[in-house]
C-alpha positions in Angstrom: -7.5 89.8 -17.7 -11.3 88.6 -18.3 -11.7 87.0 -21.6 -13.9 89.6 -24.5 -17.8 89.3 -24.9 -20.1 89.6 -27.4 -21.9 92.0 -26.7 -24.2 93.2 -29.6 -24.5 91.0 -33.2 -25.2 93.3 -35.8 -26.2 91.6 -39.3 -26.1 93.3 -42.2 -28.5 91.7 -45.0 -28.6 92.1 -48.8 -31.6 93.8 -50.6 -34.1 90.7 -50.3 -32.6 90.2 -46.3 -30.3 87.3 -46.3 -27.6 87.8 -44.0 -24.5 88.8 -45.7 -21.9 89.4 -42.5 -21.9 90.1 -39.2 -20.1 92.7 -37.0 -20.0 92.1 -33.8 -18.9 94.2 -30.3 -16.7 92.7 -27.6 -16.6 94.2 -24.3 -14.0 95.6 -23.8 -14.9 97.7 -27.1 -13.6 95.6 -30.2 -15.2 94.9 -33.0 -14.9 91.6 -35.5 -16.9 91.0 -39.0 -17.9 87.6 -39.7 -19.4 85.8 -42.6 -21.6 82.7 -42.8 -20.4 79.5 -44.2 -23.5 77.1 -43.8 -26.0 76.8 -40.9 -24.8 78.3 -37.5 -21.0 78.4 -39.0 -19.4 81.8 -39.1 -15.3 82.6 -40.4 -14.0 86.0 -39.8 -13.3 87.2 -42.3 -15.5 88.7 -45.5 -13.7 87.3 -48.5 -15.8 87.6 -51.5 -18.8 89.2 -49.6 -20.9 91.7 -51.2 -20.4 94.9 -48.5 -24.1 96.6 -47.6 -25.0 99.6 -45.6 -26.6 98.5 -42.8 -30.5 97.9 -42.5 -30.2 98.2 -46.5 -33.9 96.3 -46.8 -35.4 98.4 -44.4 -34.4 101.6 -46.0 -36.9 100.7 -49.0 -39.3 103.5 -50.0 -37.9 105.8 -47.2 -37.4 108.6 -49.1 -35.6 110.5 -45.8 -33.0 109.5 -43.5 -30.7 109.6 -40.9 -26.9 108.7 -41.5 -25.3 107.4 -38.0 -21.6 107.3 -37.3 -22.2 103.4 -35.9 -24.7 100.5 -35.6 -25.9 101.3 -32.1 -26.8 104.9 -32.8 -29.0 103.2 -35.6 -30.5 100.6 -33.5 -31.1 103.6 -31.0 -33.0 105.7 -34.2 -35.2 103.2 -35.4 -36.0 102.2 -31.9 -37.4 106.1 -32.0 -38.9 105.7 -35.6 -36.3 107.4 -37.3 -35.2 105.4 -40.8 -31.5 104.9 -40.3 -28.1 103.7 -41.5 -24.3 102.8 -41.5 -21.3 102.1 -42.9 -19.9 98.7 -41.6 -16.3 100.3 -41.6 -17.0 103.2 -39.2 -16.2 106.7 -39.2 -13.3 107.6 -41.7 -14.4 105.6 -44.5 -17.2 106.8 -46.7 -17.4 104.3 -50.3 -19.6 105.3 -53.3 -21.6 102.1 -53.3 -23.5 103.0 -50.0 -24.9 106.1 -51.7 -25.5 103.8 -54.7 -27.3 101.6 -52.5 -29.2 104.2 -50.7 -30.5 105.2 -54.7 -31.6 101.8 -55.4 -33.5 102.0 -52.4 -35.5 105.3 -52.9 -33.8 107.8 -50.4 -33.2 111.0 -51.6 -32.2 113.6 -48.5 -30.4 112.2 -45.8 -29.0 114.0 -42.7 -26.0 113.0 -41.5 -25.8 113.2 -37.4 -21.6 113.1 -36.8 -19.9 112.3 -33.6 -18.9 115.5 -32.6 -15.0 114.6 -32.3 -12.3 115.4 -35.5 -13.0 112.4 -37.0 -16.9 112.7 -36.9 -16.7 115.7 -38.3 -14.4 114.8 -41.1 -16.3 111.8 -41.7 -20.1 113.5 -41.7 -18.1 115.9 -44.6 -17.2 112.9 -46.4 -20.6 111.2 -46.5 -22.2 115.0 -47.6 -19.6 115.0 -50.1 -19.8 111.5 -51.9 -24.1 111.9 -51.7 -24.0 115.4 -53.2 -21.8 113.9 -56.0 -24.6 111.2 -56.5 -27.5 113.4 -56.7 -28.4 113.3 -52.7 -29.7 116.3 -50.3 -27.5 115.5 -47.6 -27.1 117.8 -44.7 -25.0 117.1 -41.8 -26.6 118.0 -38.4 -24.8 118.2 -35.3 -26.5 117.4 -32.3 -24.6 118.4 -28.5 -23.7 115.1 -26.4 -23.1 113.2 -29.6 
């Protein structure tokens, strides 16, 4: 059996853009989280890292956004203009600090776009839930093909 590859490095940065962690995807589809521990080192693992939605910085003073079930669907909206954003966990696991960090960021409505499987669905419910609690217009929005 061929050995994995990397195949996309997604970073996921802190509020002033320091790299916090890593995910990255293997081919075949895998997916490890890594943390810096000096120039060009990584370990994998993220003991005592602060976790971050992903493109937190870039979410600053975008009062509208799009909520993605993963990292390439984000890439894929902001390559299209669209303000964007993830969980680093994936679908299944929503955590009141990403709302909390969307806040501190200025977004108020976000629409959630949900893989349109069970647990897309379940997960997109989740998200609506935990950013209505916060204060959030969240609508989820499913798209066909997704």
């Amino acid at each position: 059996m061929p050995s994995a590859a990397i195949i996309a490095e997604y970073s996921y940065r802190d509020f002033d853009g320091t790299i916090l962690y890593q995910k990255l995807r293997y081919a075949p589809k895998h997916f490890i989280q890594r943390r810096p521990t000096g120039p060009d080192t990584w370990t994998a693992d993220l003991e005592g890292v602060q976790r971050v939605i992903y493109r937190l910085p870039e979410l600053k003073d975008r009062h509208a956004i799009v909520w993605c079930e993963g990292e390439k669907d984000v890439d894929a909206a902001w390559a299209l203009g669209i303000p964007a954003t993830c969980g680093h966990e994936g679908a299944g696991v929503w955590r009141s600090y990403f709302g909390e960090q969307l806040i501190a960021q200025g977004v108020r409505r976000v629409a959630i776009l949900p893989d349109n499987d069970v647990p897309g669905r379940a997960h997109a419910t989740a998200i609506a839930e935990g950013l209505h609690h916060l204060g959030l217009e969240a609508r989820i929005v499913a798209l066909p093909n997704l």
